[in-house]
C-alpha positions as CSV (number, residue, x, y, z in Angstrom):
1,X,0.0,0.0,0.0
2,X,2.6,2.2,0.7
3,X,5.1,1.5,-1.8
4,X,7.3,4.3,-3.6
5,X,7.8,5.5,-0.3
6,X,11.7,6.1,0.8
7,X,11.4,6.3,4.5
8,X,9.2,4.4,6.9
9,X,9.7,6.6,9.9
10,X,7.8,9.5,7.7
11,X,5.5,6.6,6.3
12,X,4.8,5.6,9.9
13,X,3.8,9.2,11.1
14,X,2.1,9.6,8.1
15,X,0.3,6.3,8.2
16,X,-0.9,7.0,12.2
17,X,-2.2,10.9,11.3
18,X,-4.0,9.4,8.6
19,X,-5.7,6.3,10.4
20,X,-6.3,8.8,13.1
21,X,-7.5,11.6,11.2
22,X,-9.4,9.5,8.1
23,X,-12.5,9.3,9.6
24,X,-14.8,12.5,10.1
25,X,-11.9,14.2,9.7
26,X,-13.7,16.7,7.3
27,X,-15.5,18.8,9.4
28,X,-19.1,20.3,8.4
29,X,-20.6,23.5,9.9
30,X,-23.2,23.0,12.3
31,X,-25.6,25.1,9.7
32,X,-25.1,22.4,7.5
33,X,-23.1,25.0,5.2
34,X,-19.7,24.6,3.6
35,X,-17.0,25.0,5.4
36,X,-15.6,27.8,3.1
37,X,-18.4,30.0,3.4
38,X,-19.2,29.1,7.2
39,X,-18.9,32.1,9.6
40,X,-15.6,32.0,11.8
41,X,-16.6,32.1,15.4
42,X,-14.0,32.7,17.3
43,X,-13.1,29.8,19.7
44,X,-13.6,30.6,23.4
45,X,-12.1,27.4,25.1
46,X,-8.4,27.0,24.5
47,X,-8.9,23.8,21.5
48,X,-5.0,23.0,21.9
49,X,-4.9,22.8,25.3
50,X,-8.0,20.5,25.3
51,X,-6.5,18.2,23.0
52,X,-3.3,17.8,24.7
53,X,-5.9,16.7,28.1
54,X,-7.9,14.1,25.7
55,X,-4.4,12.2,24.9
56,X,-3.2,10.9,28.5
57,X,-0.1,9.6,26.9
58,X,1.9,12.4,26.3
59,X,3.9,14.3,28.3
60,X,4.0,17.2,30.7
61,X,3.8,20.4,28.4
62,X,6.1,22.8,28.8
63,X,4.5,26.3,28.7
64,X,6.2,29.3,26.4
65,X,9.8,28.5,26.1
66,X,10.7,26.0,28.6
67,X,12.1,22.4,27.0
68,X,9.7,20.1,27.3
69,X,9.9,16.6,26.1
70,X,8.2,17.2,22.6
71,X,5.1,19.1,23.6
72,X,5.4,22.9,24.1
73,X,2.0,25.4,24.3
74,X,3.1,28.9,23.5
75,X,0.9,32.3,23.2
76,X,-1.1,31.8,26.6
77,X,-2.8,28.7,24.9
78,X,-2.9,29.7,20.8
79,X,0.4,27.7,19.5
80,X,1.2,24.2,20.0
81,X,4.6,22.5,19.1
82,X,5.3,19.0,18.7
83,X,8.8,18.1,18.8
84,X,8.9,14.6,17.1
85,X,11.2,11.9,17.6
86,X,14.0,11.1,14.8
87,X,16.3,8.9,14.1
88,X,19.4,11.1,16.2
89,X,17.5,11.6,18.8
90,X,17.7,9.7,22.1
91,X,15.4,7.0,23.0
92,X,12.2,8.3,24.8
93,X,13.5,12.4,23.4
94,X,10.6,13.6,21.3
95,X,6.8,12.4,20.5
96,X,6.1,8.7,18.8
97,X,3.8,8.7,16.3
98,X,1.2,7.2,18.4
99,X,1.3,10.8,20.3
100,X,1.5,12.8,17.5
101,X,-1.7,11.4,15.6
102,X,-3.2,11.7,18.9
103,X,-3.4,15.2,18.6
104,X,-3.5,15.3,15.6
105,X,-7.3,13.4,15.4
106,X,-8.3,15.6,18.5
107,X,-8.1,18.3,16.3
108,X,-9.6,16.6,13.1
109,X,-6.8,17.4,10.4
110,X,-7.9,17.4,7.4
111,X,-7.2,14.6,5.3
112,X,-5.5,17.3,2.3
113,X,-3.2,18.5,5.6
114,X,-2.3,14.6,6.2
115,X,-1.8,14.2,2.3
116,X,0.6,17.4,1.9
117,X,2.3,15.9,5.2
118,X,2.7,12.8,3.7
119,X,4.7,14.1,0.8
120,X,6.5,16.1,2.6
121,X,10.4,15.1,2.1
122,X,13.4,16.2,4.3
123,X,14.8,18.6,0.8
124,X,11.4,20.6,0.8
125,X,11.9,22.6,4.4
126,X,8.7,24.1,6.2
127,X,5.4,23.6,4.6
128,X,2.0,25.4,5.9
129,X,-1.5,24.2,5.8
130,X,-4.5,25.5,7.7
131,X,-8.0,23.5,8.3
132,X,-11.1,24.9,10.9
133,X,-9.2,28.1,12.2
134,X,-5.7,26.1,12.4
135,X,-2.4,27.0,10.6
136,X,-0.1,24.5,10.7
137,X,3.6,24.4,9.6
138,X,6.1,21.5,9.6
139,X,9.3,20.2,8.4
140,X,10.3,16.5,8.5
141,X,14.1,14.6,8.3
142,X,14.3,11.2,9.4
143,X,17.2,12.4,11.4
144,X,15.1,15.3,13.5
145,X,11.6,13.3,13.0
146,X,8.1,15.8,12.4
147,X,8.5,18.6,13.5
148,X,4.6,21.0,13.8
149,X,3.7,23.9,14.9
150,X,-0.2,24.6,15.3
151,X,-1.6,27.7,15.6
152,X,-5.5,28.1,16.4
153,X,-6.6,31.4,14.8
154,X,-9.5,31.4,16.7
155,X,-8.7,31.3,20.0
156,X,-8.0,34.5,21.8
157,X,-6.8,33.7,24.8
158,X,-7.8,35.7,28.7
159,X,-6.1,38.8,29.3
């Protein structure tokens, strides 16, 4: 099934965001509208934050710039980086692929964010994608693993 591919660290994140995200994963307005047209309300719980609590198996986040072990929430609750493991890194340093799609299905990516993803190659650098009032940007090397950063344009967080 996945033949042609080079890597099967990429093909493994890939393949886990993409079982994960596959079903429901395209999101319809409550109004029963499109989503392009649908009005942007802006989100008044923190959506990263919440997804981070519905996935018990990841670690502790680390909260604006402190080192964390893969998960860091930045912008009082508005960005969200994953930090995931690679092939240089030390065992149990960075997020498996288990973790990764975790939050990555809380937060229903799209399955065109997981295609673009899944071509992404180590030569191409950072790529963007946004879905539901989320930019996203990521680079992967089998070296340095996925690396995301999330962004809910939305969410404003509390003064």
């Amino acid at each position: 099934m996945y033949r042609g591919f080079q890597n099967n660290r990429r093909v493994a994140v890939i393949a886990v965001l993409f079982a994960l995200t596959g079903c429901g994963a395209a999101a319809t307005p409550a109004d029963g509208g499109s989503s392009s047209t649908a009005k942007q309300v802006p989100a008044i719980e923190p959506r990263l934050e919440n997804a981070l609590l519905a996935c018990s198996e990841l670690p502790e986040p680390a909260y604006v710039s402190a080192a964390s072990d893969g998960v860091t929430v930045g912008d009082r609750g508005a960005s969200l980086t994953l930090d995931g493991h690679g092939e240089d890194d030390l065992p149990g340093v960075g997020l498996t692929t288990d973790q990764i799609g975790c939050v990555a299905s809380e937060l229903r990516v799209t399955d065109a964010v997981v295609a673009q993803m899944d071509s992404t190659t180590a030569m191409q650098g950072r790529q963007n994608a946004t879905w539901d009032g989320f930019e996203a940007s990521w680079t992967y090397h089998p070296d340095n693993g996925l690396d995301l950063i999330i962004t809910d344009t939305r969410y404003t967080p509390p003064s």
